[in-house]
C-alpha positions as CSV (number, residue, x, y, z in Angstrom):
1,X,0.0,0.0,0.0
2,X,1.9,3.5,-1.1
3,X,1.7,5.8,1.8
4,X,-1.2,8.2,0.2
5,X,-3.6,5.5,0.6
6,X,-2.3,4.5,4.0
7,X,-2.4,7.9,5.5
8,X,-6.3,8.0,4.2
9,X,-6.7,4.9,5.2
10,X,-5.8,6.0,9.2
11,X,-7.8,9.4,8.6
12,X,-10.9,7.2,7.8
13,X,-10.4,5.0,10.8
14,X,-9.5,7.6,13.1
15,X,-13.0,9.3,12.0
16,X,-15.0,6.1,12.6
17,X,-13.6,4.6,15.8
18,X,-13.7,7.6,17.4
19,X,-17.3,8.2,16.4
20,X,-18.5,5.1,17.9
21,X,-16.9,5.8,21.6
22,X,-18.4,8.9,21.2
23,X,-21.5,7.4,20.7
24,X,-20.9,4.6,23.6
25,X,-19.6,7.2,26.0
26,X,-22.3,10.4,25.4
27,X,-24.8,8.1,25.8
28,X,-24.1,5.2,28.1
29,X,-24.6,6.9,31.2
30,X,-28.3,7.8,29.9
31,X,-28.9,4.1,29.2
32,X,-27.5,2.9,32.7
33,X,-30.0,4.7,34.2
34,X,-32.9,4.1,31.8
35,X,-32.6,0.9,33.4
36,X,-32.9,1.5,36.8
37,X,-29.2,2.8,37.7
38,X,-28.5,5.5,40.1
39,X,-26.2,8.2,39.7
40,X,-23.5,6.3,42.2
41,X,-24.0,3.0,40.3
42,X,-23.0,4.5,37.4
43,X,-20.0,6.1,38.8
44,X,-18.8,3.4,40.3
45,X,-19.5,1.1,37.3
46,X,-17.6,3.7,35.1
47,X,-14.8,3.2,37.5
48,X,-14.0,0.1,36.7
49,X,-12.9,0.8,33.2
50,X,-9.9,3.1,34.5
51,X,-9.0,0.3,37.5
52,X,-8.7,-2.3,34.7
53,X,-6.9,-0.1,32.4
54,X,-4.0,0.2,35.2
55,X,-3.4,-3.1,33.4
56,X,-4.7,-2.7,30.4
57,X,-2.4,0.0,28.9
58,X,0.6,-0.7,29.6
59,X,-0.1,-4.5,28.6
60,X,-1.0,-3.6,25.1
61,X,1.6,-0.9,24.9
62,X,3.9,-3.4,25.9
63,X,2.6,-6.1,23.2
64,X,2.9,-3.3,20.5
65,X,6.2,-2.6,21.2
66,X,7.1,-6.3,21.4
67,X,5.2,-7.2,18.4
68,X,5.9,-3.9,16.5
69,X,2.8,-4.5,15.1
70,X,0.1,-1.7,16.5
71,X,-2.3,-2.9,13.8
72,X,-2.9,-5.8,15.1
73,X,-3.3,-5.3,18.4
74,X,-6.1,-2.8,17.3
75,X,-8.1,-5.1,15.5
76,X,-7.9,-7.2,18.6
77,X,-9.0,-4.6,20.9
78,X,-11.8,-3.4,18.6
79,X,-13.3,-6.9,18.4
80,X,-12.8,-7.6,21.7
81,X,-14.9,-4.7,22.9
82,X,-17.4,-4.9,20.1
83,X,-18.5,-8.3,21.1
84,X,-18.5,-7.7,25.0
85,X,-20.2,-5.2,24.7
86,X,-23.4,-7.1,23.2
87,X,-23.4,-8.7,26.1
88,X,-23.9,-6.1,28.4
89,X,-26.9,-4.9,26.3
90,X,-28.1,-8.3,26.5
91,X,-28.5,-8.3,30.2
92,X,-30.5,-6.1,32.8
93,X,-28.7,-7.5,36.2
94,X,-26.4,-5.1,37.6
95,X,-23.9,-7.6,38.4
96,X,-23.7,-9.0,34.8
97,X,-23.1,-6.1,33.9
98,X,-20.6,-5.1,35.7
99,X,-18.2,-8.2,34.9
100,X,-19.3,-7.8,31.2
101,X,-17.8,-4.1,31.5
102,X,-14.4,-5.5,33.2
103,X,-13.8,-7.5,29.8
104,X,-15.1,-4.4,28.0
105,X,-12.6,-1.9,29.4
106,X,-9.7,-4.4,29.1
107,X,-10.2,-4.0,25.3
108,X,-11.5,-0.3,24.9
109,X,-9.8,2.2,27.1
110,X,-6.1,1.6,25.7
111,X,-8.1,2.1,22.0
112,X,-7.2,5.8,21.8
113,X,-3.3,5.5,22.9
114,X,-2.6,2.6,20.2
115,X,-4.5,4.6,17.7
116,X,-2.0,8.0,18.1
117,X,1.0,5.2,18.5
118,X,-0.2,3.9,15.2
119,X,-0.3,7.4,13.0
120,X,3.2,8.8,15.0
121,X,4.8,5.9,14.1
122,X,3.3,5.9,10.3
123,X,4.3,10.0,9.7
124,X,7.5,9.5,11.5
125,X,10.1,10.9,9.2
126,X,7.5,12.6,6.7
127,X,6.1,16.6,5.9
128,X,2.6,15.0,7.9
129,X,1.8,16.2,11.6
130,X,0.0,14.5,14.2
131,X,-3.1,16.4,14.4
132,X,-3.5,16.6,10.7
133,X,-4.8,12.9,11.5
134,X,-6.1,13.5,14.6
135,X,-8.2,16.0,13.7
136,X,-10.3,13.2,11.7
137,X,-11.3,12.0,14.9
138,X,-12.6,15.1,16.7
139,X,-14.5,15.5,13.3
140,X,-16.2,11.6,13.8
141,X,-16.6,12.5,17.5
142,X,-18.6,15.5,16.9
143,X,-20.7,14.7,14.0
144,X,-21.7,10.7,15.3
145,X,-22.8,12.2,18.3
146,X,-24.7,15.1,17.1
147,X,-26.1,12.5,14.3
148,X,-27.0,9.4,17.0
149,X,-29.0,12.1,19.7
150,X,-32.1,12.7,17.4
151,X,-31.7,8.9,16.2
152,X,-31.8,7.5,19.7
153,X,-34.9,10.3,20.3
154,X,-36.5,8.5,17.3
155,X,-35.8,4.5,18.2
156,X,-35.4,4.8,21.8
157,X,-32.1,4.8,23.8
158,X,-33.0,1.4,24.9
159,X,-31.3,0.5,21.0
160,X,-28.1,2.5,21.6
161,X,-26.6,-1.2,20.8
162,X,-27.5,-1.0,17.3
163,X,-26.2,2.9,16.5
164,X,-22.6,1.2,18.5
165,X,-22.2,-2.1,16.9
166,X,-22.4,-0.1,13.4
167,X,-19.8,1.9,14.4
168,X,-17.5,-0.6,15.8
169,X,-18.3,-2.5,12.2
170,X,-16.6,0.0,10.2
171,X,-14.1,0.8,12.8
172,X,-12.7,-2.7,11.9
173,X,-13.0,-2.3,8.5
174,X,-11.0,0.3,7.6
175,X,-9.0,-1.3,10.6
176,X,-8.1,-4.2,8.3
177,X,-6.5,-1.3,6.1
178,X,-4.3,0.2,7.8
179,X,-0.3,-0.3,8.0
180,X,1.9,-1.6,10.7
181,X,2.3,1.1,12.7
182,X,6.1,0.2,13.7
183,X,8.4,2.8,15.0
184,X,11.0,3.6,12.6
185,X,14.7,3.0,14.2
186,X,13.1,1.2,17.2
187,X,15.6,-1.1,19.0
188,X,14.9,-4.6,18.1
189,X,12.1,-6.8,19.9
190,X,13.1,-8.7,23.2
191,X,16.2,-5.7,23.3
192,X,14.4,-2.8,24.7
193,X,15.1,-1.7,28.7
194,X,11.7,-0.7,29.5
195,X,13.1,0.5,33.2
196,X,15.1,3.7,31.6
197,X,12.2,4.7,30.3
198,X,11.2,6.3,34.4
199,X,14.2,7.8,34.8
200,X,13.3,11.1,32.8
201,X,12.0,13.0,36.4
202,X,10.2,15.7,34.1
203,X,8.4,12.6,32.4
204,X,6.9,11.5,35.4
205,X,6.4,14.6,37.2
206,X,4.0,16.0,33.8
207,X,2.1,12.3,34.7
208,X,1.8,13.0,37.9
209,X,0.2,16.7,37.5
210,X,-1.5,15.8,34.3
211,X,-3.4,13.5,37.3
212,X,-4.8,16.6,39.1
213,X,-6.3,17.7,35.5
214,X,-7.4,14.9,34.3
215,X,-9.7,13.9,37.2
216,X,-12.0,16.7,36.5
217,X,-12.5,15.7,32.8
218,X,-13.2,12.5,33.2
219,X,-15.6,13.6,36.3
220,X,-17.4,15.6,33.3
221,X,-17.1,13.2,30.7
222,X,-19.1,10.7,32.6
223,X,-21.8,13.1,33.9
224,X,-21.9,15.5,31.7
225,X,-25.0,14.0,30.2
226,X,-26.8,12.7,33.8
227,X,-26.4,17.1,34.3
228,X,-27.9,17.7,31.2
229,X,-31.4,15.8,31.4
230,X,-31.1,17.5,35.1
231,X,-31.6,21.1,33.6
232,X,-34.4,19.5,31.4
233,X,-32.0,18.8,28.3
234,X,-33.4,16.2,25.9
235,X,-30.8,12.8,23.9
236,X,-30.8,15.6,21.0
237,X,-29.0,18.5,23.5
238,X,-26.8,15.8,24.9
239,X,-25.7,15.2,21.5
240,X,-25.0,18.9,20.1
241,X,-23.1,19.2,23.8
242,X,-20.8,16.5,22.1
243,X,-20.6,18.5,18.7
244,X,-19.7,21.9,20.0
245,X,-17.0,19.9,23.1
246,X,-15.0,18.5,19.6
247,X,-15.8,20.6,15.9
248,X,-13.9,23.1,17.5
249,X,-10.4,20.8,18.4
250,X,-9.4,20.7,14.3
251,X,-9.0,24.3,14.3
252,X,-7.2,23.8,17.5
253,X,-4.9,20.9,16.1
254,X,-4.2,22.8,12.8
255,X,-3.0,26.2,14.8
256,X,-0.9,23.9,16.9
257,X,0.9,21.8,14.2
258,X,1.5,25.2,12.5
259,X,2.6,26.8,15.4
260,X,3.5,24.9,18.4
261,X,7.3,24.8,19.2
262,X,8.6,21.6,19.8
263,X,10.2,21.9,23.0
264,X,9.7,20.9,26.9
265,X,9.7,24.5,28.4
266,X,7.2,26.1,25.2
267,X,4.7,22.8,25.8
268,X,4.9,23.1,29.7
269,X,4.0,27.2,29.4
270,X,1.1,26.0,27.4
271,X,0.1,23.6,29.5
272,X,-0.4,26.1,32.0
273,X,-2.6,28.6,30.4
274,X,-4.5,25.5,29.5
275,X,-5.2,24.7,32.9
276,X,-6.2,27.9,34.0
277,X,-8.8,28.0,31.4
278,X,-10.0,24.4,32.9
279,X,-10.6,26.0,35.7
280,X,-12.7,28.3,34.5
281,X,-14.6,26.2,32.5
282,X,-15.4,23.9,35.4
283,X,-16.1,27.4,37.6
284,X,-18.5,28.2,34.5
285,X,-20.4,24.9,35.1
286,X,-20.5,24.9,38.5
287,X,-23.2,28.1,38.2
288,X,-24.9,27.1,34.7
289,X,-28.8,27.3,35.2
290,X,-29.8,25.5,32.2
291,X,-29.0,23.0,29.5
292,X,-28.5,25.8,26.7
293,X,-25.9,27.1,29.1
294,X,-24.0,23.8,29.9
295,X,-23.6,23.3,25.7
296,X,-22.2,26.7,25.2
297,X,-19.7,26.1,27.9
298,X,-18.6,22.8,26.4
299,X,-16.9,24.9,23.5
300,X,-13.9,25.2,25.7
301,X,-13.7,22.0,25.8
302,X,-11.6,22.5,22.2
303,X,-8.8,24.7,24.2
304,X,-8.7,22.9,27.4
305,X,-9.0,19.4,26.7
306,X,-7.6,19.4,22.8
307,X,-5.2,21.3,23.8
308,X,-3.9,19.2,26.7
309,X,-4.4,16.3,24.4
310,X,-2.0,17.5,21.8
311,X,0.7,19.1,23.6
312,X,0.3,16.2,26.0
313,X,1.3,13.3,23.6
314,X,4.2,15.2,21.6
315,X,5.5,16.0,25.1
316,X,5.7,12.2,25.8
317,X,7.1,11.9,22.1
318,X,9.6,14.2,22.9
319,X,10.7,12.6,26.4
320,X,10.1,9.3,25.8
321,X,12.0,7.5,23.0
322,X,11.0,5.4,20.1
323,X,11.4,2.4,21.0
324,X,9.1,2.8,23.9
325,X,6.7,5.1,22.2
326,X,3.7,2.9,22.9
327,X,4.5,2.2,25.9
328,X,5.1,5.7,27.1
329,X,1.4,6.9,25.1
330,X,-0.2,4.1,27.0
331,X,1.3,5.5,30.2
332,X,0.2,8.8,29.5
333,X,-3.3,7.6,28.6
334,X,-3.3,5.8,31.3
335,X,-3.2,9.1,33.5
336,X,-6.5,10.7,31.6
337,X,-8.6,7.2,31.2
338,X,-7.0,5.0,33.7
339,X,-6.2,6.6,37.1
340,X,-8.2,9.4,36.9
341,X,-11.0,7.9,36.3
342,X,-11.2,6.0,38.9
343,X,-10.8,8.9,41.1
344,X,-13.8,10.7,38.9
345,X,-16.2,7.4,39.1
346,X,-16.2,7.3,42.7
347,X,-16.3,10.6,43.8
348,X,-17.7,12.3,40.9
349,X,-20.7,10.2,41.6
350,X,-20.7,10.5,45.3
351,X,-20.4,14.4,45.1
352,X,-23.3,14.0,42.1
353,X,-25.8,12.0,44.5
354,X,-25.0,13.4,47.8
355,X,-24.3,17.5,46.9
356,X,-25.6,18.5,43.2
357,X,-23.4,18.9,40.0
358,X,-22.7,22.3,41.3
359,X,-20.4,20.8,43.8
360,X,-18.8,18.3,41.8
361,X,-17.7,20.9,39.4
362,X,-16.6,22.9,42.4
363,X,-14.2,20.4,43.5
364,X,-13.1,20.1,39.7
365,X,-11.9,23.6,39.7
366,X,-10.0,23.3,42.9
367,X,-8.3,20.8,40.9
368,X,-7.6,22.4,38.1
369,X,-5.7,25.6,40.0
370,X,-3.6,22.5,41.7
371,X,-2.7,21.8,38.4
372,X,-2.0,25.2,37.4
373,X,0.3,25.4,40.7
374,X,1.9,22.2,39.7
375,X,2.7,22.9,36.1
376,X,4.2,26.4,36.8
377,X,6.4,24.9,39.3
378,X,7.8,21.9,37.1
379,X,8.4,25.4,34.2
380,X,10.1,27.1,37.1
381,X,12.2,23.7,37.8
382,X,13.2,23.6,33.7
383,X,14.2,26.9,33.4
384,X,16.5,26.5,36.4
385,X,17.7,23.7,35.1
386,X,18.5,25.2,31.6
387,X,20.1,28.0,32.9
388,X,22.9,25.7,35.4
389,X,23.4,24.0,32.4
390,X,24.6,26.9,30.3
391,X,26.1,28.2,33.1
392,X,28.3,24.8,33.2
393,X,28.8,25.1,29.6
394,X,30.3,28.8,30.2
395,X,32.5,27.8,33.1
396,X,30.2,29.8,36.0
């Protein structure tokens, strides 16, 4: 396959596979409790997907690197979680349910990190950048989810099973397409010392903050829609809420391909501002009054969480090396789906139940500043360090 063809091939997948989680996770919540769920259920069924994905992530990362075949490794996922998933639409009962969902996460939540490992690994050494591709899949994101609200207001949400296993369908098709996806100059399988890859301090310290952020997103990202139908939003809101949260990232990608300096102090900087502005957006949800509201806000979601998204993975690119790549994306996935999550399951639906949204996003502003604290210290800690360096290199 010449690499035209390839590259399209990845920009179709990206649009389709990331159109069907978006259709699984805008509306999931809303089917969990169309079946008799309560709001701390739910959270603490959606925390299972980030406790298995402690494992998860870094076990398909490490196959991919092993195999140095990310291709197939996504085809597995993808019909591994397409077929679990029928089960859990299959049954009512709580607890079959939730061990459906444990095999369900296994093969879902490292989808997204294997998919950017995939297309870095495919334009490495080429003109291409990364959110030229990734851009296709803020496009699916938006427009599946806007498409699937009326749908599901039309067939009932009780058949969100059917709109999914479409989805996942074509996902795999234009999965069977796609190339490789092995990193170029990569040390050779069986040769790679995965414990060097910890010893970067300013890798693990942008984990470890990215943490405090992340637990707020995913906090949104799983209620988001339960606040929603609160305020008296119907499926068809919940899915332009979706639209406007992800048309707005290509713009977004394409300013920060052009424009975005490739460099550990520039991408720390911006991860400040960008957590600042998480803060306010969580501020600006803490004191909507009504649905209309909550989707207006969500257009930040193209700065704070595309932003974060992008700069986040070329900052692992850029301190993790090849021949850990997946690996070190699965890690840092792992800190947005996996950890977090857990965190934003629990608590998130705790808060939810026991206090209101309003104090759930409350907490996820307190957060957010943490984070803004935590990144301007580890910019502080970089520049110090550049500037012993060059004073080393001058003789001071």
């Amino acid at each position: 396959m010449n690499h035209t063809k390839s590259f399209q091939m990845i920009k179709a997948f990206n649009f389709f596979v990331y159109g069907a989680i978006a259709v699984y996770s805008t509306f999931f919540a809303l089917y969990l409790q169309s079946i008799g769920m309560s709001t701390l259920e739910i959270g603490a069924l959606m925390a299972v997907g980030p406790m298995v994905s402690i494992i998860a992530n870094p076990l398909w990362g490490y196959l991919s690197d092993r195999l140095r075949n990310v291709r197939l490794i996504l085809i597995i996922m993808l019909v591994g979680s397409m077929l679990i998933m029928q089960l859990v639409f299959l049954y009512q009962s709580y607890t079959m349910i939730y061990a459906s969902m444990l095999f369900f996460f296994f093969f879902q939540m490292p989808l997204f990190s294997q998919t950017n490992s995939l297309i870095l690994n495919s334009i490495e050494g080429t003109k291409h950048n990364f959110g030229a591709f990734r851009l296709f899949g803020s496009l699916g994101w938006a427009l599946m989810a806007v498409i699937a609200g009326p749908v599901i207001g039309q067939i009932g949400i009780e058949r969100l099973w059917v709109i999914y296993t479409v989805m996942m369908l074509i996902s795999l098709g234009f999965a069977l397409t796609l190339p490789r996806g092995e990193a170029k100059g990569a040390a050779p399988a069986g040769k790679v010392n995965y414990r060097s890859m910890f010893r970067n301090r300013y890798f693990l310290l942008f984990l470890v903050i990215g943490l405090v952020i992340s637990i707020p997103n995913s906090m949104n990202t799983t209620f988001i829609s339960l606040y929603i139908r609160e305020m008296g939003g119907e499926a068809s809101m919940i899915g332009w809420s979706a639209f406007w949260s992800s048309i707005f990232e290509i713009p977004v990608f394409l300013l920060l391909d052009r424009y975005l300096k490739k460099n550990t102090r520039t991408m720390v900087l911006c991860l400040i501002v960008i957590s600042g502005l998480f803060a306010l957006r969580w501020l600006l949800m803490s004191n909507a009054d009504s649905a209309v509201q909550i989707i207006y806000i969500q257009a930040l979601h193209c700065i704070t969480f595309g932003g974060y998204y992008y700069i986040g993975t070329q900052l692992t690119v850029l301190l993790v090396p090849a021949e850990f790549r997946a690996s070190g994306q699965a890690l840092y996935a792992l800190t947005w789906g996996g950890l977090s999550g857990i965190a934003a399951g629990i608590a998130g639906g705790w808060l939810f139940e026991q206090s209101g949204p309003q104090a759930m996003y409350q907490l996820c502003g307190m957060l957010a500043l943490a984070g803004t604290v935590g990144f301007s210290l580890l910019y502080f800690r970089l520049r110090k360090g550049v500037r012993r360096s060059e004073g080393m290199s001058t003789g001071l």
